[in-house]
Structure formats: structure tokens, C-alpha cells
N, C-alpha and C positions, 0 to 999 in steps of 0.2 A: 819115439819113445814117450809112454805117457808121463805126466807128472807125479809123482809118486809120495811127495812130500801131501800131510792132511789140513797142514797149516800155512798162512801166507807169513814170508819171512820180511822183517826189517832189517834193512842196511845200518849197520851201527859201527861204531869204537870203541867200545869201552875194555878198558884194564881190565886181567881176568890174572888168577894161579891158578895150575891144576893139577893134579897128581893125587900121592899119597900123602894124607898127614903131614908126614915125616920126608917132603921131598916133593916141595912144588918146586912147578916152571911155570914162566910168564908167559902170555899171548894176547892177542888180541881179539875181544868178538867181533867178530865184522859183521855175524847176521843174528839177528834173534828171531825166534817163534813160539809159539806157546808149546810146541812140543820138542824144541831141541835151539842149538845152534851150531855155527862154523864159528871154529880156532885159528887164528891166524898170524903168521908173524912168530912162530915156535921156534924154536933151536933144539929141541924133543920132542919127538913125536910120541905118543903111548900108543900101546900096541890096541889092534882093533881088536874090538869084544871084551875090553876091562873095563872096569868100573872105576870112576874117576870121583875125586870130591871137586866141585867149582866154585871156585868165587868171584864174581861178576863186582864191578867196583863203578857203578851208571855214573855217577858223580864225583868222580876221582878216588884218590885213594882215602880207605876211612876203615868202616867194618865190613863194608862190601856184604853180598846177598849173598848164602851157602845154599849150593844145594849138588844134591847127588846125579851123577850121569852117565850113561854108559857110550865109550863111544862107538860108533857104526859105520864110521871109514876112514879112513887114511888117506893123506892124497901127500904123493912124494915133492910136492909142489912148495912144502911147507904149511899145511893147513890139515885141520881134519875137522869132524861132526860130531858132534852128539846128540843122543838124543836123552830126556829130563825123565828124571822118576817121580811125578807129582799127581796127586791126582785134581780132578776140577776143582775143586776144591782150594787147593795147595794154588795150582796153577793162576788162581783170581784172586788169590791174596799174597804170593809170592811175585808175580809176572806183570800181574796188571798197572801196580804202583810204574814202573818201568817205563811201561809203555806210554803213560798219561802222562809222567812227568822227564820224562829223554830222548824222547822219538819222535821225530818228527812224521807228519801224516801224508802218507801218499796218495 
């Protein structure tokens, strides 16, 4: 199976809520990319193909980083993906601070 992902993903932790508005749930990022990431550590799963709001918290808890996402799979595992509605733009000014200052380099 080829690799299908455009982006190489980092291994991370960071505190995340997700959902509606009106009705987050907790998880965990375990992977980041500039086009998406893996949820982990959920006790709700949202259904595949909604659009989710996320807030990513790299530096514990605080105002955390918003942004819109849709997700793209479900894994009964406890985890699912998303993928980010940004464009290049968005993704070098919203993503990048991230990566430069909480990620370590592979």
C-alpha cells in the first residue's frame, strides 16, 4: 500500500478539545502535519466526514491555537484524523510557530 499521506507527520502530546462550540471533548494529538493530525486518548469519537472546531494547547493549557477541521477516519481503537482547513498561507503562520518552538526534529 502506497503512502497516501502529502505531509510528513511529527510524533507529539499536546492537550486538544474538539467538537462543537457548544460540546467539546478531550484528546490527545499524538501526530501533527501541516495538512492534518491523529486524536488520541478520546472517550468520543465524532463521526467521520463532520467538521470539527480544534484547539491544540502546544504549551499546556492557556488560549490554545483554533482552527477548523474535518475529520477523515475513525479508528475504533480510540483515535481518529483529521484533516486542517488552512491554506499556505494560514498553515506558515498558524503551524509553523508549533513546530519551531515543541517539536522536537527527527
Amino acid at each position: 500500500m502506497s503512502e497516501r499521506r502529502r505531509f510528513h507527520r511529527w510524533t507529539c502530546q499536546f492537550s486538544c478539545k474538539y467538537g462543537a462550540t457548544d460540546l467539546n471533548q478531550f484528546g490527545v494529538l499524538s501526530n501533527l502535519s501541516y495538512g492534518g493530525a491523529r486524536i488520541s486518548e478520546v472517550d468520543v469519537m465524532p463521526m467521520e466526514g463532520v467538521d470539527i472546531d480544534l484547539t491544540i494547547f502546544p504549551g499546556g493549557q492557556g488560549s490554545g491555537i483554533h482552527l477548523k477541521a474535518h475529520v477523515s477516519y475513525v479508528n475504533p481503537d480510540g483515535y481518529f484524523g483529521v484533516q486542517f482547513y488552512l491554506s499556505p498561507e494560514e498553515k506558515s503562520q498558524i503551524l509553523l510557530p508549533i513546530f519551531r518552538g515543541h517539536m522536537d526534529k527527527d
